[in-house]
N, C-alpha and C positions, 0 to 999 in steps of 0.2 A: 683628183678625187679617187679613193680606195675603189677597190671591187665591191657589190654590194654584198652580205655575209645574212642578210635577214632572210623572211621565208620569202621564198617564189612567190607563191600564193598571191600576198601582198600586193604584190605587181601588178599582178592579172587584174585583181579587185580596183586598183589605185588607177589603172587606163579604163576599165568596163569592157571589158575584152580580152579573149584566151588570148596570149602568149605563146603556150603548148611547154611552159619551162619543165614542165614535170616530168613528159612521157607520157605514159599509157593513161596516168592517172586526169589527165587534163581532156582525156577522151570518154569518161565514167561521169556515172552521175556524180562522184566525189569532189568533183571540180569546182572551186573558192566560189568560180563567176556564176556559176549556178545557183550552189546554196545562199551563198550570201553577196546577192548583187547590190551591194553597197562601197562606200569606199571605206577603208581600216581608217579606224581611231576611234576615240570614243565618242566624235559627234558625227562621225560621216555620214548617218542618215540626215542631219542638218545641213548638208551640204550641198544638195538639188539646189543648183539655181543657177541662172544662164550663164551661160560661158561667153568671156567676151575674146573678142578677135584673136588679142594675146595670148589668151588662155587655148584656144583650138592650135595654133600654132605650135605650144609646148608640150602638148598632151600629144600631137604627131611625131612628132620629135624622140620625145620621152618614148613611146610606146614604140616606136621604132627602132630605137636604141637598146631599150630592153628586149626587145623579140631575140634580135641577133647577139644579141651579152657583150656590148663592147662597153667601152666606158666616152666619158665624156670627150675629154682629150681625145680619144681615136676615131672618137664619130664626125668631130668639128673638124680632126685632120682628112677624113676622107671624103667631107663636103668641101673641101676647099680643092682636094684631086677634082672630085664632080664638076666641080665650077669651070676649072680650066679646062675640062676637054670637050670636043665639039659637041652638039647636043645639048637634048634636057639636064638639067644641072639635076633634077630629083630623079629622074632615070636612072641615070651615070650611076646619082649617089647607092639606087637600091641596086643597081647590078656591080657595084664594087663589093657592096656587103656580101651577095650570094657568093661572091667568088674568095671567099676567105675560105681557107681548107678546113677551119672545123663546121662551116655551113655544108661544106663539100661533104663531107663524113654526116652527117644531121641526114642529108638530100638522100644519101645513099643506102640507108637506113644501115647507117653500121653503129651510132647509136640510137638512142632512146630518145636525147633531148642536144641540144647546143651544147650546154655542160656539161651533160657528160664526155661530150664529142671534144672539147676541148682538153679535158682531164687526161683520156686516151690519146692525144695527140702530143699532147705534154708528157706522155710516159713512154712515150716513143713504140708507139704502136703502129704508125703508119708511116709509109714510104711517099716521095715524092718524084716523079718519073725514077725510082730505083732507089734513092738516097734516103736514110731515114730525116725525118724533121722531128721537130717537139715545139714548133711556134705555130700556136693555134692561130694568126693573125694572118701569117702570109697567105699574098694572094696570087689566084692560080688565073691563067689564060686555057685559049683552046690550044687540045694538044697535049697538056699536062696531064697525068696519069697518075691516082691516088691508090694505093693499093695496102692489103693488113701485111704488116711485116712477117716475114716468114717463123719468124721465130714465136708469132701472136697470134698465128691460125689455127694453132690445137687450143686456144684461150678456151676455157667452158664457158667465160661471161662473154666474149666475142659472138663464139658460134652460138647463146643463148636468145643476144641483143636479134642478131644477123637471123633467127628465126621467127623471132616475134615479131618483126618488121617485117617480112617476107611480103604482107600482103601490102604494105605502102606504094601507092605510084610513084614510078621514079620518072623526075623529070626529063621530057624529053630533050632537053642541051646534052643531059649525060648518058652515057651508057656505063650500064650495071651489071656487071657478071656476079651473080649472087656463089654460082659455085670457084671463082678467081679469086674472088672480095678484090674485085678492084672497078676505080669508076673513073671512068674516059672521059672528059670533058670535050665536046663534041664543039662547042661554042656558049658563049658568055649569054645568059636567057638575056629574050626580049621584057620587056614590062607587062606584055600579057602573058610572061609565063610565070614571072611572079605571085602567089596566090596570097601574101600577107595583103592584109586591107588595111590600108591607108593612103591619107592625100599628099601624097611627096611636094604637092606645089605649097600647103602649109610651112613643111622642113626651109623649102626656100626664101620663103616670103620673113622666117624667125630666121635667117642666117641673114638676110637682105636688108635688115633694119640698122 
């Protein structure tokens, strides 16, 4: 399955639920799920009507998937990580996603949004304990150290993003030196430090069928 190319917006409208894929703009009155809390197409207000089992199942899934920008393929491969290792299998699954280094750059407010966090990661803008990367995908444990490469800390759009975030909580797993631009990952969050809403036991019960 391609990357999705259509607007964010859609998305948000299509779960009933921010996302946040925009930025700043997903925090204004400007925001899809606000003005038009309906689902996109041309009959979506004909579309209220009860959601049966299968459908809650996919719609957790789906919303979950798009929050964090992976694609199908990479989401089914890191429930199946989930599965095998001790614990909640929907636990697992949501602390593998936070530990993807462009959620890590998102977290750390060094971008705006996911995507663009992965664009910057992909253009080789961040280090990884010292090493440049460009795979928005890999993932990080405790210990590992994310920092703006040296040669991307006089960026005007870096030191822009890294202002207008200044005022975001940064999670406490990580430690954030705003004047370093680097983020410590202290340890992998628990499930109540995750703040996305959703029933991960749904994600299991559509993989379990």
């Amino acid at each position: 399955m391609a990357r999705y190319t259509g607007a964010s917006c859609r998305l948000c409208r299509r779960e009933n639920k921010k996302l946040f894929l925009k930025g700043d703009r997903c925090y204004s009155d400007k925001c899809a799920v606000v003005r038009r809390a309906t689902v996109p197409g041309q009959h979506g207000k004909a579309r209220a009507r009860k959601t049966s089992e299968y459908g809650l199942q996919l719609r957790a899934k789906q919303s979950t998937r798009r929050y964090y920008g992976v694609l199908e393929s990479q989401f089914a491969t890191y429930y199946d990580i989930a599965s095998r290792k001790p614990g909640m299998a929907g636990e697992n699954l949501l602390r593998i996603l936070e530990s993807r280094i462009d959620n890590i750059v998102y977290r750390a407010g060094f971008a705006s949004s996911r995507k663009e966090a992965r664009q910057l990661v992909r253009h080789n803008h961040f280090t990884l304990n010292g090493e440049k990367v460009n795979i928005p995908s890999i993932l990080l444990k405790a210990g590992d150290v994310v920092a703006v490469a040296n040669s991307s800390k006089n960026s005007d759009k870096i030191k822009a993003v890294v202002e207008a975030n200044s005022a975001r909580p940064t999670p406490k797993w990580m430690d954030v030196s705003k004047d370093q631009l680097t983020a410590n990952i202290i340890e992998l969050p628990n499930r109540e430090d995750i703040d996305f809403d959703v029933e991960e036991h749904l994600i299991v019960e559509y993989y379990s069928k």
